[in-house]
C-alpha positions in Angstrom: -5.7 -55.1 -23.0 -4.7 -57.4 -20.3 -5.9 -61.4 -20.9 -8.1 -63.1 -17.8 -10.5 -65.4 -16.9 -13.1 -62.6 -17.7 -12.3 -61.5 -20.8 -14.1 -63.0 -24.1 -12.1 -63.9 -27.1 -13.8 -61.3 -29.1 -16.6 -60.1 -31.0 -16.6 -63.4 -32.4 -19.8 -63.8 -31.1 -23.0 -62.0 -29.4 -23.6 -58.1 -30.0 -20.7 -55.9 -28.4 -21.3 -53.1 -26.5 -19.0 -50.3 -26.2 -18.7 -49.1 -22.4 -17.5 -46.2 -20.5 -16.9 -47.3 -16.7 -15.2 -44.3 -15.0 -17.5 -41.4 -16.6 -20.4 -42.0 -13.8 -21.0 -39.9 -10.4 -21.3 -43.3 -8.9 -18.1 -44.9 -10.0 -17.6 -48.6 -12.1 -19.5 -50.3 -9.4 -22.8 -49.4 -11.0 -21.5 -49.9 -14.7 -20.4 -53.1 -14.2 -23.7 -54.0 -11.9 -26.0 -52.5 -14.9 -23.9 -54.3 -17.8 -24.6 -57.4 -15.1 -27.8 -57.3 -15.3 -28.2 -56.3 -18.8 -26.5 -59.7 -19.2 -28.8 -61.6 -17.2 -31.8 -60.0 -19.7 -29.8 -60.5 -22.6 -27.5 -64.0 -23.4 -25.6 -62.6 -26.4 -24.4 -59.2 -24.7 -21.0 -59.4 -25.2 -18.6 -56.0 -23.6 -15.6 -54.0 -24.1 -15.2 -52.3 -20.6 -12.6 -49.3 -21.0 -11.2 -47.7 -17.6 -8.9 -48.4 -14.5 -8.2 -51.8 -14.9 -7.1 -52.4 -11.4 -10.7 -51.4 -10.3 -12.3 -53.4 -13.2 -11.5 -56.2 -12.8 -12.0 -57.3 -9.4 -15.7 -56.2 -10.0 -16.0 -57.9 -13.5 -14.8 -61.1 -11.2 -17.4 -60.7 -8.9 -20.1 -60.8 -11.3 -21.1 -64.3 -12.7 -23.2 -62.9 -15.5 -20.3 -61.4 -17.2 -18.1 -64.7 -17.1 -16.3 -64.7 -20.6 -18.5 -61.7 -21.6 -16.5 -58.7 -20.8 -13.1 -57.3 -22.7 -11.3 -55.0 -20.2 -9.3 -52.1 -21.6 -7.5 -50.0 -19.4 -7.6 -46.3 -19.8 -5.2 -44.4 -17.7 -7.9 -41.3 -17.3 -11.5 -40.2 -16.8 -13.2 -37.7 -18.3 -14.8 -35.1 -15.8 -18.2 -33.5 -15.4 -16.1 -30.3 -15.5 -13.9 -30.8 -18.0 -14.1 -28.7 -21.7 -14.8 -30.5 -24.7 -11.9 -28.7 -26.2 -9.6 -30.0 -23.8 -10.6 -33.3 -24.2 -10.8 -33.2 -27.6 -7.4 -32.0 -28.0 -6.1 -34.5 -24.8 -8.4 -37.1 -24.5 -6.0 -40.3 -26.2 -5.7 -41.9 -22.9 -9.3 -41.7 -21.7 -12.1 -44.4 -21.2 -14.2 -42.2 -22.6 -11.8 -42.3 -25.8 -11.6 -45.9 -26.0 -15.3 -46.5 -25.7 -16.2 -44.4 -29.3 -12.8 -45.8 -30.6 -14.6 -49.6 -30.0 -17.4 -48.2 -32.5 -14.9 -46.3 -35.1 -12.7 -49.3 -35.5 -15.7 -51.6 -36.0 -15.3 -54.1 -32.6 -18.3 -52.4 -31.0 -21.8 -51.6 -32.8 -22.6 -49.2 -30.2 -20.7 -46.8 -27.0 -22.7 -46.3 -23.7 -21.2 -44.0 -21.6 -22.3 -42.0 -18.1 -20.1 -39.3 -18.7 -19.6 -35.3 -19.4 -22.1 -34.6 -22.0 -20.5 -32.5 -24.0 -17.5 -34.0 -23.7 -19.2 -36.8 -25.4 -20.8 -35.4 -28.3 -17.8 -33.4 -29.2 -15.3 -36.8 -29.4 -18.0 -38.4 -30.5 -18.4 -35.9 -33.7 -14.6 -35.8 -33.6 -14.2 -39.9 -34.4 -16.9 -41.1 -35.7 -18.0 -37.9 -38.1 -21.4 -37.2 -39.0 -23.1 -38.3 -41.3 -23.4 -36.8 -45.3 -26.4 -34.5 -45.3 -26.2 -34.3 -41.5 -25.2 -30.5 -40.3 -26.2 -31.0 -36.5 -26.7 -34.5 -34.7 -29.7 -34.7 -32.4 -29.9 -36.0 -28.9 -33.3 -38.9 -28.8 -34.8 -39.6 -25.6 -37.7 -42.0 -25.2 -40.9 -40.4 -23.3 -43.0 -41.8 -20.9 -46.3 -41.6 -23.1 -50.1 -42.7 -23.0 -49.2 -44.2 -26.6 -49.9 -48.1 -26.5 -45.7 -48.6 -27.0 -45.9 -46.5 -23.8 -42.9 -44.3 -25.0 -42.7 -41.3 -27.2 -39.5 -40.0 -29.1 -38.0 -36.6 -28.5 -35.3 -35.0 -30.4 -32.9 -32.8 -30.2 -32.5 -32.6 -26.4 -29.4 -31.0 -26.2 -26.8 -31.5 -28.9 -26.9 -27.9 -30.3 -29.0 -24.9 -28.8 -29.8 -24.1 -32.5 -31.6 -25.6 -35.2 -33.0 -24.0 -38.8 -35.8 -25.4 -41.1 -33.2 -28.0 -42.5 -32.0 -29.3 -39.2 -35.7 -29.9 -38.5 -36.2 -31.6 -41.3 -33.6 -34.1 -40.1 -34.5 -34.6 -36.8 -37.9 -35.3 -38.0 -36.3 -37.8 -40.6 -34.0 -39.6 -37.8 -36.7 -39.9 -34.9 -38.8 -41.6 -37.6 -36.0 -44.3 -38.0 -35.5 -44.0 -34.2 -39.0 -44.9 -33.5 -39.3 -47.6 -36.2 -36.3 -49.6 -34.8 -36.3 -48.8 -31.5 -40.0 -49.0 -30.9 -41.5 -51.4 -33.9 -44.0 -48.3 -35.0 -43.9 -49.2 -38.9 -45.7 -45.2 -39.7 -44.6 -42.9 -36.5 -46.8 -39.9 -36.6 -44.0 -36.6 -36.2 -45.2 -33.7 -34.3 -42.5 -30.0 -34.0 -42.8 -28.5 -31.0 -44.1 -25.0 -31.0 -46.1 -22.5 -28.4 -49.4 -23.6 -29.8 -51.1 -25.9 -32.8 -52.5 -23.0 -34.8 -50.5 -23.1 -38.2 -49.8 -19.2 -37.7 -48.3 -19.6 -34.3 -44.5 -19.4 -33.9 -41.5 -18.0 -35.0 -40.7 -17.8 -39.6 -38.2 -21.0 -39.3 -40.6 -23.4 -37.9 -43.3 -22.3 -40.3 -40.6 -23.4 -42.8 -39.8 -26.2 -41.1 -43.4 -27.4 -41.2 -43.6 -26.9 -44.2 -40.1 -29.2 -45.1 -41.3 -32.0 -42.8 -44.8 -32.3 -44.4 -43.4 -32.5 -47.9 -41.5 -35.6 -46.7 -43.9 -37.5 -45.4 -45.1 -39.8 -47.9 -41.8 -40.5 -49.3 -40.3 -41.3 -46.0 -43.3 -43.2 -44.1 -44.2 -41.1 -41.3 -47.2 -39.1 -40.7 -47.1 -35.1 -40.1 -49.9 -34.3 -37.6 -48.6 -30.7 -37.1 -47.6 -28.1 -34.7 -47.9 -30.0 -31.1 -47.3 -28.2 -27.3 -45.7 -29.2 -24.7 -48.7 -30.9 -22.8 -48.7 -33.5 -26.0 -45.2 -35.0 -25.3 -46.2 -37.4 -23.1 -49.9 -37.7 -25.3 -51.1 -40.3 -27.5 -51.2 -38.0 -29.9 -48.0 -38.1 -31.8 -44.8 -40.5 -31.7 -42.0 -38.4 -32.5 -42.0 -34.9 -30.7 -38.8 -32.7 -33.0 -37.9 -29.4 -31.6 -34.2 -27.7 -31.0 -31.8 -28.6 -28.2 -32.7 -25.2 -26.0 -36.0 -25.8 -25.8 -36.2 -29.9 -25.9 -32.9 -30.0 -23.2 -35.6 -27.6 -20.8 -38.3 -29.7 -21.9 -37.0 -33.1 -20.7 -35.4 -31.7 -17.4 -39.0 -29.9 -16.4 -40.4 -33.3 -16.6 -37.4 -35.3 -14.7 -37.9 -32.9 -12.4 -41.4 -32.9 -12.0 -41.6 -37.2 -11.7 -39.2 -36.9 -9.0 -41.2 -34.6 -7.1 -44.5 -36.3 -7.7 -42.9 -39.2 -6.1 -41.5 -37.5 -3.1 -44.7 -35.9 -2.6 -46.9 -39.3 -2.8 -44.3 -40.7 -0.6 -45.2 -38.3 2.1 -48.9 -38.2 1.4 -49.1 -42.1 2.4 -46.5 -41.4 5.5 -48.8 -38.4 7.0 -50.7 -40.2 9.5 -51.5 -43.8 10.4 -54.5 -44.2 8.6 -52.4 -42.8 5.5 -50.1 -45.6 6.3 -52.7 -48.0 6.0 -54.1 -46.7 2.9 -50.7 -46.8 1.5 -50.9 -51.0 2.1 -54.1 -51.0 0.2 -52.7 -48.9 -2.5 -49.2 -51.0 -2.6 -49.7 -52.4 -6.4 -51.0 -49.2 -7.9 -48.3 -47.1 -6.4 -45.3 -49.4 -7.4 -47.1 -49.6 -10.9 -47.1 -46.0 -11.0 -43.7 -45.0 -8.9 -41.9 -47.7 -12.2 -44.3 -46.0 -14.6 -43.0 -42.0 -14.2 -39.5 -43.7 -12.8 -36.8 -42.0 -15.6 -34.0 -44.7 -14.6 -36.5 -46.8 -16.7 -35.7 -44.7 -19.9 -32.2 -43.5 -19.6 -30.1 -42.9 -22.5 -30.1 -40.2 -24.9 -29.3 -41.3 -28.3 -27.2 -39.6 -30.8 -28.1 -39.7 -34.0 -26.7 -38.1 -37.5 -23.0 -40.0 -36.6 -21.2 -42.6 -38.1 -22.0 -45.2 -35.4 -24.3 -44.8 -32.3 -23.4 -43.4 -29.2 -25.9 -43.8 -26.0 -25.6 -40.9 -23.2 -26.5 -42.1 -19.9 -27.5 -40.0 -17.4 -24.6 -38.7 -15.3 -25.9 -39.8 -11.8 -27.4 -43.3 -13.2 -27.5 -46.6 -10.7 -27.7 -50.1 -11.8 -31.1 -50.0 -13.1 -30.3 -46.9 -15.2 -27.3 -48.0 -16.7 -29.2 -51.3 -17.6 -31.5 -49.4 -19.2 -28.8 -47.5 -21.3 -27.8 -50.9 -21.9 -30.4 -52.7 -23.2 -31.7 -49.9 -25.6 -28.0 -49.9 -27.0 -28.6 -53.7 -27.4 -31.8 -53.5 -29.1 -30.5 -51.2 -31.4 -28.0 -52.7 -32.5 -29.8 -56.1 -32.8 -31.9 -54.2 -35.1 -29.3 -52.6 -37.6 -29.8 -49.0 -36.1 -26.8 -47.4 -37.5 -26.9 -48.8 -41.0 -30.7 -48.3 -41.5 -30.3 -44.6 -40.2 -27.4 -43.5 -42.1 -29.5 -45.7 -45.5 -31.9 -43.3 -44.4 -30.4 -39.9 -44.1 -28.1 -41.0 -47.2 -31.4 -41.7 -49.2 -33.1 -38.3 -48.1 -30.2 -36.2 -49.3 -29.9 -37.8 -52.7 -33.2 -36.6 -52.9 -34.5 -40.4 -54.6 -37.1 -42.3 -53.3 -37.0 -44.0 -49.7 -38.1 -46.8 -48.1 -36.5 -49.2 -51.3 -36.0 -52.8 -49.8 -32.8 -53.3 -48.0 -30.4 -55.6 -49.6 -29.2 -57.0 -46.5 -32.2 -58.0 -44.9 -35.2 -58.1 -47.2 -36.9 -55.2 -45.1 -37.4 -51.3 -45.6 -34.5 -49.0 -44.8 -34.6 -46.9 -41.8 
């Protein structure tokens, strides 16, 4: 760490967040002008900014918002899109990637953001920080454009691990309850597993199972089971919290990124086809910019992974300044909230097998 005029004296103060600037397809000039405006939204945002230095810090100096608000830590490396897991795993000391879950694992951060090589990620990420006890496979959490009056839905796992058995389900279901409670304010999320149809004797043995485990909890663990849900109720006002394996949820929540993009694009053209089109469009102006920031995904980037000693945010690879914000301000609402502890009171409570939802000590509120 090199001392400067934008550095702040610690995490004396504010909520730190943990960021990777090189990981990006668009370089540090869209980290830094997300963690900007993140600070604009957000007074007590405090950084630790881990990459090139040389390129850091002439665009943390640009940038007013992040006047005494941004620790810069140089990292000598990047992490790749390309680039194994293994490899960095085994050589990935001097990256910014590195330093951004070492921020969380030695307590100076609550939470890492980072743009970078997904699985890259999760692996250092499992590697540092550990999962947590009773946790065999951490989840990827994505919010959902929904009809639900929060306007979101949760969705785990969308992409950690291809597999998942009748226990993993069961913790997915458990963590996107606490997900959805803290990061969404729903005091009784109503779970849903994703299946190929809502008949009870649809789909394969291990999700019957599954059901079966995530019903059983529900009463002890303050969520509602409605059942067996497709994949037309994701975005439905039928459920909060849609739990499925990382295969299917990974195709799932690239289907539908696809599909707003191309919805957009063709509405785009629709309005530009001929002059009277155009003039419709000026009509239409409010409804289509509602709509266009409605199905937008920038406005929900970041994947969340849960079942780890600490939380790490996974923001899309090819994210601008409003996407990184985004990625941003969920990782500050989170950790304004006590995310980590309540989550890991949570999955610690459910694998004792007591009672949950006891008063936390801390706060005077129910864990997780």
């Amino acid at each position: 760490m090199t001392p400067g005029a934008d550095d702040t004296s610690g995490a004396e103060t504010g909520i730190v967040i943990s960021v990777d600037a090189m990981g990006g397809d668009r370089g540090p000039a869209a980290v830094v002008a997300g963690m900007a405006r993140s600070a604009s939204q957000y007074p007590e945002i405090r950084f630790i900014l881990h990459g090139d230095e040389a390129r850091l810090r002439p665009l943390v100096q640009r940038r007013k918002q992040l006047s005494g608000k941004c620790d810069i830590r140089a990292a000598a490396r990047a992490v790749a899109m390309d680039d194994k897991p293994s490899q960095i795993v085994r050589n990935g000391h001097n990256t910014s990637m590195w330093g951004a879950i070492e921020s969380v694992r030695n307590g100076e951060a609550t939470v890492a953001v980072s743009c970078g090589n997904t699985g890259a990620l999760m692996a250092l990420s499992m590697i540092r920080l550990r999962k947590l006890p009773g946790v065999s496979r951490p989840a990827i959490a994505v919010l959902f454009p929904s009809a639900n009056p929060q306007g979101f839905n949760v969705m785990l796992d969308v992409g950690a691990d291809v597999r998942a058995d009748a226990s993993d389900i069961l913790q997915y279901a458990l963590m996107g309850a606490s997900y959805a409670r803290n990061g969404l304010a729903l005091a009784r999320p109503r779970i849903g597993i994703l299946n190929v149809g809502t008949e009870e004797n649809k789909g394969r043995s291990g999700l019957k199972e599954a059901a079966d485990l995530v019903s059983a909890a529900a009463a002890t663990n303050r969520f509602d089971y409605v059942g067996f849900v497709e994949g037309s109720d994701i975005p439905s006002a039928r459920v909060d919290v849609i739990v499925t394996d990382g295969f299917t949820g990974n195709i799932a929540l690239k289907t539908a990124e696809g599909t707003a993009s191309f919805v957009r694009r063709l509405l785009a053209e629709a309005f530009r086809y001929t002059p009277l089109s155009r003039i419709g469009a000026l009509f239409a102006m409010t409804s289509l910019r509602r709509l266009s920031r409605r199905i937008d995904p920038r406005r929900v980037n970041g994947g969340v992974f849960l079942g780890l000693n600490g939380t790490v945010i996974k923001s899309h690879g090819d994210a601008d300044m409003t996407g990184v914000a985004a990625a941003i301000g969920l990782a500050f609402r989170l950790a304004r909230n006590g995310f980590s502890e309540k989550l890991a009171a949570r999955v610690a409570s459910s694998s004792a097998g007591g009672e949950n939802g006891q008063p936390d000590a801390a706060s005077g509120n129910q864990t997780g």
